[in-house]
N, C-alpha and C positions, 0 to 999 in steps of 0.2 A: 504494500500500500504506500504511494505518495507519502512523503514528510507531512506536508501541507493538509494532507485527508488526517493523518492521525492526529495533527495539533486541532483540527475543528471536531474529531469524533471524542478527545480528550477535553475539549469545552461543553460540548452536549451532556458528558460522562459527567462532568463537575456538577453544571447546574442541574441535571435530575437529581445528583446525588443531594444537593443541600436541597432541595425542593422537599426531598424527604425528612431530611433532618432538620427544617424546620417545623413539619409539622408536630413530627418528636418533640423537641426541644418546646414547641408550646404548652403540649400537653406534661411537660415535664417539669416548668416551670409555673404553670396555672392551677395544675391538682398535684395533690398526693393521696396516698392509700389506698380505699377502694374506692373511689374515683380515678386515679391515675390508671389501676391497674383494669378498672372497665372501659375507660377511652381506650387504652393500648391492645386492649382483648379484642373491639372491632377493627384496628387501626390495619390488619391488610386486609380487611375486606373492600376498606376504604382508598387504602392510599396507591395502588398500583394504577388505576384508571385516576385518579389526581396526577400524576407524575406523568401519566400520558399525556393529558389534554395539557400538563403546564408546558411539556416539550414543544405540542403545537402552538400556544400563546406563544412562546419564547422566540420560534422562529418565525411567526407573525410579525414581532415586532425588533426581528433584527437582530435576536444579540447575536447570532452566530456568525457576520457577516465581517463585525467590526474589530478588529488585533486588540488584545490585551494591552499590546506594548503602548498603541495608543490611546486607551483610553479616555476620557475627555466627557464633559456634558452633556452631549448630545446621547454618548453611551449611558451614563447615569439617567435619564429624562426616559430612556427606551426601557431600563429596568423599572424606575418607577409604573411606568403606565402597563408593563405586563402586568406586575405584582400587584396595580391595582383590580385589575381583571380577573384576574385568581383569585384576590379578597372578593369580588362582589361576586364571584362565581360562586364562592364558601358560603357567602350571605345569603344567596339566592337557596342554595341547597338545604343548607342548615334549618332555614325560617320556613321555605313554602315545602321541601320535599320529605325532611328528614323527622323533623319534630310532628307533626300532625301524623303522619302514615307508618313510622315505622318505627323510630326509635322513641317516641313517644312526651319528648325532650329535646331540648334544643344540644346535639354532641358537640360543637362547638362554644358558641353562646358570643353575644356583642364582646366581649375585652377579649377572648383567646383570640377572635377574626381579629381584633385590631394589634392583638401581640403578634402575629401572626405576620401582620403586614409590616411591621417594622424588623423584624427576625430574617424576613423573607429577602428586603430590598436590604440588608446588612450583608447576608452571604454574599447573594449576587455581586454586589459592587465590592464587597473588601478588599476580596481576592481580587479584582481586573484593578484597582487604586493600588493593592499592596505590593503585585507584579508590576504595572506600572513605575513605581519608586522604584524598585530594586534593580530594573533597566535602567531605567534615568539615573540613580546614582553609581550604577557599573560605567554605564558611556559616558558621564559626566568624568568620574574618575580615569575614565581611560583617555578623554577628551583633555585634562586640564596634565597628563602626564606629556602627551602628546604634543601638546601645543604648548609653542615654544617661539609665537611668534605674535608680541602685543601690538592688538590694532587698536586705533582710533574710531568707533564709531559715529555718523554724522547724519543727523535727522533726526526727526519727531519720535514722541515715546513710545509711541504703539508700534511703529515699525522696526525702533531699534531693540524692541521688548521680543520680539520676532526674531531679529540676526542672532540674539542675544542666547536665546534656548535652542535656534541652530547648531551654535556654537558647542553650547552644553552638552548636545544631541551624537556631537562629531560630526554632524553634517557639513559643515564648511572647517575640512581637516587642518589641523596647525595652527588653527588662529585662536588667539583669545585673547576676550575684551579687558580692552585697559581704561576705557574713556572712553566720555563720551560730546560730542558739541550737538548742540541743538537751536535749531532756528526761532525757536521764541524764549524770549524773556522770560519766562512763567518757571521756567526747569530749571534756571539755575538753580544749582541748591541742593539738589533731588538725589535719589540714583534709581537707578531702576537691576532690576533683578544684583544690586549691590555693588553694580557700576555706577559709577560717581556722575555726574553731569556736570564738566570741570569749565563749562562757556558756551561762548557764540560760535560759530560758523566763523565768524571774522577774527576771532580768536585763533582763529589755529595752529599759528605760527608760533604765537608765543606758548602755547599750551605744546606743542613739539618741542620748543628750546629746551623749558624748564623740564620735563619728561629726561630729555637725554642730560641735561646738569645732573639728575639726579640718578643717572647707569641707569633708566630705566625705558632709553628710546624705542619710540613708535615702531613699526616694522612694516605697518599697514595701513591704508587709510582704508574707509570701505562706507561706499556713500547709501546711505538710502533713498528711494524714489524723492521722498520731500526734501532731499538736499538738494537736487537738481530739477528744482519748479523753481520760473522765474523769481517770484516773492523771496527765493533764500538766497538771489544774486549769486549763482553759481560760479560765474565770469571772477568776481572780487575772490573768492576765495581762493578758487584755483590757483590763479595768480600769484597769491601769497606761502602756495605750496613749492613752488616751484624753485625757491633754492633748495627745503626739506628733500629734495629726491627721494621719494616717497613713490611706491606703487600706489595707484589708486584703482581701488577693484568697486563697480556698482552691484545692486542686488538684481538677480534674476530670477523670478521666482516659475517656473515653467507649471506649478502645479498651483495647488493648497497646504496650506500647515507646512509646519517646519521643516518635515522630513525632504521635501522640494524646493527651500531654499538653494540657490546658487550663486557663486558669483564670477561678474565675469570683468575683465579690462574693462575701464573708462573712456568709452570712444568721442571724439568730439559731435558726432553725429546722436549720442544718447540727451545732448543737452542744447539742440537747436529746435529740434518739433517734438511736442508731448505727443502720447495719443489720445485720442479725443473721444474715441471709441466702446464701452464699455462689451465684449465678445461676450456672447452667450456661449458656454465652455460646455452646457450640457444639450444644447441641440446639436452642433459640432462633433460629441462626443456620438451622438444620437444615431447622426448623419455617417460616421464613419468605422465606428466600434463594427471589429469584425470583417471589415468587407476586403475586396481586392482593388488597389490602384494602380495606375499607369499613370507616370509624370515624363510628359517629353522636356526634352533638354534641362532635365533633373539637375544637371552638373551646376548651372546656373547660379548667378545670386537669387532669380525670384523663385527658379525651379527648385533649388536645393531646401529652399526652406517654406515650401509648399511640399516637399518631403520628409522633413523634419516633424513637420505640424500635423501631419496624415499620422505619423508613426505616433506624435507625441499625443493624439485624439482615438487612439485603437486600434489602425489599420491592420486587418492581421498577415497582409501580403502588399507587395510592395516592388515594381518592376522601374526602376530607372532607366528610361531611355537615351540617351548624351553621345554626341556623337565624337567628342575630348576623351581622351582618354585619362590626362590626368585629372579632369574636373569629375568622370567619372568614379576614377581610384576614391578622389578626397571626401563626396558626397554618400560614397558606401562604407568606406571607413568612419566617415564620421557618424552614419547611422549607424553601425556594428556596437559602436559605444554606448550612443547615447539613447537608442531604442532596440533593444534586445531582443523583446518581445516581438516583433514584428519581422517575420521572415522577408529579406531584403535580397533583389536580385538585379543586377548592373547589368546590362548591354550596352554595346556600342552598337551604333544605329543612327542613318541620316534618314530623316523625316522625307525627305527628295526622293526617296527610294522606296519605292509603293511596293516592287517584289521580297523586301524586307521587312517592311512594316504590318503587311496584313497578314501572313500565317504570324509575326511576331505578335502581337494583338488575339488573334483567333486562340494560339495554344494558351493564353495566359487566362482567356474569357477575365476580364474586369469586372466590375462592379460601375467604379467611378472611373473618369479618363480625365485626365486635366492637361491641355497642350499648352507647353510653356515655351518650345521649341520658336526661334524665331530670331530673324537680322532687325537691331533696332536702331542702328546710329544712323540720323538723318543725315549729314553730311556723308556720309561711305554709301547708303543709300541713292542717294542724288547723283553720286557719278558710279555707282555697277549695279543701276535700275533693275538689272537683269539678274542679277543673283539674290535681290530680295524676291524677286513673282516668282521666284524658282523656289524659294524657302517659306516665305510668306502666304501666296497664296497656293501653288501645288502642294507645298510639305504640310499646308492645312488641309485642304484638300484628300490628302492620303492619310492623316491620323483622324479626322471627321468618317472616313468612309471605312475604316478598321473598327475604328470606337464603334460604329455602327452592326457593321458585319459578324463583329466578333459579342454583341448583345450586350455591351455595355449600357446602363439604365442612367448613367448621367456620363455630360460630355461637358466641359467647360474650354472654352477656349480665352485664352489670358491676350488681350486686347490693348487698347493704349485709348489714349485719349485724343491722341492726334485725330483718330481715325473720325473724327465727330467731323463736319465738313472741310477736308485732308487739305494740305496745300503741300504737301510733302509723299514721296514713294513711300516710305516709312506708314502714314496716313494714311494712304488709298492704297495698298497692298494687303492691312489689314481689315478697313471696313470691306474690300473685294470677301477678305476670309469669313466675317460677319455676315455677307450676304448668302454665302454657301450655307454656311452654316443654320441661321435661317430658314431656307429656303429647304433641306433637310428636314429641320425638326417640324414644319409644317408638313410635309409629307408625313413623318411618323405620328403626329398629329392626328392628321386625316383618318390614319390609320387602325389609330387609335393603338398602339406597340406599346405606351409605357414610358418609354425613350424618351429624354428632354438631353436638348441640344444648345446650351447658350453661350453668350461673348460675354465677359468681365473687363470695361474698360476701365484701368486709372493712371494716375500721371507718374508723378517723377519719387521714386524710392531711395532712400535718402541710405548712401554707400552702395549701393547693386553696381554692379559693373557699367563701366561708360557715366556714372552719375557726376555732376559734380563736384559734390562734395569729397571724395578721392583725388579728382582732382587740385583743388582747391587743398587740398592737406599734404600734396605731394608740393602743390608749388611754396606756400607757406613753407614748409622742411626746410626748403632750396633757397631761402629768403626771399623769396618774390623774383618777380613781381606776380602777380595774382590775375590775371586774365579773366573780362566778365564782356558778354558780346555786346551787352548794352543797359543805360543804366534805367532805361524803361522796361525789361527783360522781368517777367512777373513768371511763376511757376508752382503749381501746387506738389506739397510734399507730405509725404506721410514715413512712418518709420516699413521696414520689409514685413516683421513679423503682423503687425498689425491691415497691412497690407494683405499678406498671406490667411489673414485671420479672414478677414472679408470677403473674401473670393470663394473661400470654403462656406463660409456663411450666405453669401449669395446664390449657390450651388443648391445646397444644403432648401436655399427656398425654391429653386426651380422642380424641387421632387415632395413640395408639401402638397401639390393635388390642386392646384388650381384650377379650376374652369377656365374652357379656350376662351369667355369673353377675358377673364383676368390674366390671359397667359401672355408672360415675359419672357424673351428671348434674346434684348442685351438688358447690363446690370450696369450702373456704374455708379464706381464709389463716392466717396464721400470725402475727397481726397484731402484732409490735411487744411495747412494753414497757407491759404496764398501766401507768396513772398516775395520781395522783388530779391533778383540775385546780387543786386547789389549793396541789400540788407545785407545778404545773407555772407557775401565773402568780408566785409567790414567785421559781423560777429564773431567767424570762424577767426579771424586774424586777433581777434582781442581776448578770445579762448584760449588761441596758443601764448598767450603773454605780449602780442606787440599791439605797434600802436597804429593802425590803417591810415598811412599817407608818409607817416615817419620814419617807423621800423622798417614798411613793408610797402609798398606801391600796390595801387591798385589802376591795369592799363586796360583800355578797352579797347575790344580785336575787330567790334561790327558784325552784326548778324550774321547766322554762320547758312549754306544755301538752304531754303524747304526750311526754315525755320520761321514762326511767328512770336510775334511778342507776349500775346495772352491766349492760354491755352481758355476750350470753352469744354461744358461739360454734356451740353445735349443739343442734335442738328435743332433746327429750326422745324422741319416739318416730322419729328418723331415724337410720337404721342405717350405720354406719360402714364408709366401704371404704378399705382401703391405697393409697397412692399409687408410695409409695418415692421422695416428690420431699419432698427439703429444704424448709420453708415453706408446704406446700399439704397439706392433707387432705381428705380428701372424704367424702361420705354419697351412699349410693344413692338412686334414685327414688322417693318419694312422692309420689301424686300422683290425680286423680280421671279419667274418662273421659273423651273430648271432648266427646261427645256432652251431658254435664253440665257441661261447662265454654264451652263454647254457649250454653247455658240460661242463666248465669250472668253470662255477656255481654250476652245479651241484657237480661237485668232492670237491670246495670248502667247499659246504656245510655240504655234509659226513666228512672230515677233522676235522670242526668244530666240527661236533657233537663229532668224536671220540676224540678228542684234539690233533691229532697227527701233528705236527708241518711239520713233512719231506713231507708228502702228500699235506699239505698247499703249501710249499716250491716249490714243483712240481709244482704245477698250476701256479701260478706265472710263475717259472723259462719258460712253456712254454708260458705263454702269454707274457712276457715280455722280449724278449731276455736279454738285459740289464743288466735286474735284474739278473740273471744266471750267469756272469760274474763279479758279485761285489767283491767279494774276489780278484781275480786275477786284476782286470782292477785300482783299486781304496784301494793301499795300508795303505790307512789312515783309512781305514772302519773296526772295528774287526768285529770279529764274536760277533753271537747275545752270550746274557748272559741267563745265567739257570732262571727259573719262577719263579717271586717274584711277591709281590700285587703290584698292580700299581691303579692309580684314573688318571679316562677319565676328559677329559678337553673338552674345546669348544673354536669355532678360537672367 
């Protein structure tokens, strides 16, 4: 038998055993002599079907479900309410069954039922409370031998009350708490779990000096979420860390409760966009727990951690498609670690490749299909037109018609924002994929198959590959100067994870069962905090310690080709439908026949093969009104640039 069967058939084993011996223990405690020994003389006629029906209350109400080690109030709350069930079950018995019909007396009587109830709910909980301590002061003991490396913690009491029993727990290995700084006035003074609360946030420099005058320096900073909200002036503090040479680790928390504390490096990217979003973790869980996915170009920054977040939600299979081999390697290693549970399997594989991709797809049969796979840099774009419609729209094209074939019940296809009336190949490459797309799932629609086919579009992801902000941290390293295309250049940002959160969550509502009048076919987020970019390279530069104009120059390069200034969120003539999800809106179907979007393929394809750019151009211009008007509609757009090399990216 399983370890894990015999620690849960060893808790069954316990609580029938005290369910007994409370009964005992009341009649042993209530009578004596011939009363004690008359109660004990019915007690197994009585107690064997007691101890049955307590089994089933018991795992009515959960105790079986939840570990000893954790124990907690929610588990105490579960044993109250059995045990009162049991009591009113005694009451019921005793009053209307036992006393008028058979025993002719009440065997029980009002004070044993209510000794009863308090005997009852002592066994039950002493033991998961007394187990409880004896772990926690093992792992604490083995936690405070271990750790040999005193951090600084920084942030609010309730959250550093949290790192604080991590710590305890050995969950965050080697560290332990020395101090602590806190953003309000109100704590100094305090301590909490018998860490001291020794200042401000703006303190921290001096509360490091005096630390090391006294052999007792810091080794660690380690921030919590409310150290890095604007109101704690993240920028000042930092700054003042920066002769301390001090690691600075933020918290991660990927779960609930302690035991899912994590922490990770302080990116400058964790302190430029919050997220805004509050994730619903148990429809997500709902949506995913158990099933099989497919993530094209897994390797990715948005694909990798759109596989992260599949594993990290219950996936219990899990196919990476990447056509990289080392973005491959590092996306399956890094899930082998961090999600165990979930059987993980890499291919290499281009999307362009339909005699690959469809037995690839068919042998795996999906669940979910998520296509991340895609060329996104508008400028590489703009001048090798022809290798985005070759990835973009074909390589959609062949994971849309796999997803399909091979019975997957949801298909997401990961979109952009451009594609909203495109002035860029980037842009019209992808809404072309949206219209396929589309123009599918109203077929299986029609069908009526089950099958939901949607686009998820959002904008700019703040660190993913080609972003910015990498950018921008790379020139910054280099001392500048800092390159920004223009300083009217606006862009919505949101953080990957929370990005990733939403996509699934928009998924997750394409398969709630909507009615075709209600059915949604693109989704778009909720994207973040507008920003001009030239906010944005100003702040990153006063993050790193300098001073934007002084330290570090900021030069601007001029729009770069198939780029516009303000990105927008929904066409003009796309009709709006409710979602009722936090983050996510959507627009109904628009979209052309297949039968014309066939045609349209087909000419794209001759285009290709000839390389001739104006015949590309044509298909487009007629499938995408939009796109045909970019010049005129959208003066900040140039025209495309003559053909240079360019190197295909992944979101």
């Amino acid at each position: 038998m399983p370890k894990q069967n015999l620690k849960k058939l060893a808790v069954v084993l316990h609580d029938l055993t005290v369910t007994a011996l409370a009964i005992w223990l009341v009649f042993v405690v209530r009578f004596e002599g011939p009363q004690l020994a008359e109660h004990l003389r019915y007690l197994p006629r009585f107690l064997p079907f007691f101890v049955a029906y307590a089994g089933l209350v018991y795992r009515l109400f959960s105790l079986y479900r939840s570990k000893w080690r954790f124990a907690s109030l929610p588990d105490l709350s579960n044993i109250v309410k059995a045990v009162t069930v049991l009591t009113v079950t005694l009451l019921v018995v005793d009053y209307v069954l036992v006393a008028p019909n058979f025993y002719g007396a009440f065997y029980f009587g009002k004070i044993s039922i209510a000794l009863y109830w308090l005997v009852q709910v002592s066994l039950l909980g002493g033991p998961r409370i007394a187990y409880r301590y004896f772990k926690y002061a093992r792992s604490r003991t083995s936690a405070v031998r271990e750790a040999n490396l005193p951090a600084l913690l920084l942030g609010r009491g309730v959250e550093v009350e949290m790192v604080i029993r991590a710590m305890e727990a050995g969950t965050m290995r080697r560290l332990r708490p020395a101090g602590i700084l806190s953003p309000r006035q109100d704590d100094l003074g305090q301590s909490i779990r018998g860490v001291p609360v020794l200042g401000l946030l703006s303190d921290i420099e001096q509360i490091a000096d005096e630390a090391a005058e006294r052999g007792e320096a810091y080794r660690r900073i380690v921030a919590t979420p409310s150290a890095l909200l604007p109101e704690a002036q993240p920028e000042k503090w930092l700054a003042r860390t920066r002769r301390l040479a001090l690691p600075i680790s933020r918290i991660e928390a990927l779960g609930e409760g302690v035991r899912d504390t994590e922490v990770a490096p302080l990116e400058i990217e964790d302190l430029l966009v919050r997220s805004t979003v509050a994730i619903d973790r148990d429809r997500l869980g709902s949506f995913l727990k158990g099933k099989r996915v497919i993530v094209t170009g897994g390797g990715g920054s948005i694909g990798s951690e759109i596989c992260l977040r599949c594993a990290a939600f219950g996936a219990a299979e899990l196919l990476v498609v990447e056509s990289s081999e080392p973005a491959l390697f590092q996306i399956t290693e890094q899930l082998s670690v961090q999600a165990p549970e979930t059987a993980v399997t890499g291919v290499l594989a281009d999307v362009r490749d339909r005699e690959r991709i469809m037995p690839l797809f068919s042998g795996f049969r999906p669940d979910i299909v998520v296509h991340a796979a895609a060329l996104k840099h508008v400028p590489y774009l703009e001048a090798d037109w022809s290798e985005g419609i070759k990835t973009n729209v074909f390589g959609s094209v062949n994971v849309t018609d796999a997803a399909v074939g091979a019975g997957a019940r949801t298909f997401v296809l990961i979109s952009t924002d451009k594609a909203i009336e495109p002035v860029s190949m980037l842009g019209a490459t992808k809404r072309f994929a949206e219209i396929y797309a589309q123009s599918r799932d109203a077929e299986l629609a029609a069908a009526d198959s089950g099958i939901r086919l949607v686009a998820v579009r959002f904008g700019n992801v703040l660190g993913s590959a080609g972003s910015v902000v990498p950018k921008f941290k790379a020139q910054i390293a280099r001392g500048g100067p800092v390159t920004v295309t223009s300083p009217e250049m606006i862009r919505y940002f949101m953080t990957i994870r929370e990005a990733c959160d939403l996509v699934l969550t928009a998924a997750s509502h394409a398969r709630a069962g909507e009615t075709q009048a209600e059915r949604a076919a693109v989704y778009v987020l909720k994207m973040g905090q507008p920003m001009r970019i030239m906010d944005l390279a100003e702040r990153m530069i006063r993050l790193a310690g300098f001073e934007p104009g002084e330290d570090i120059e900021i030069v601007l390069s001029g729009v770069r080709p198939g780029e516009r200034l303000n990105e927008i969120l929904f066409a003009r003539d796309e009709p709006m439908a409710e979602t009722g999800l936090d983050g996510v809106m959507a627009a109904k179907p628009s979209f052309a026949g297949r039968a014309r979007i066939e045609g349209w393929l087909t000419r794209l394809a001759a285009a290709v093969k000839a390389n001739d750019r104006a015949a590309a151009d044509a298909v487009l211009d007629e499938a995408i009104p939009d796109f045909s008007r970019r010049d005129s509609r959208r003066p900040d757009a140039p025209a495309p640039p003559s053909s240079r090399p360019a190197a295909a990216s992944r979101p």
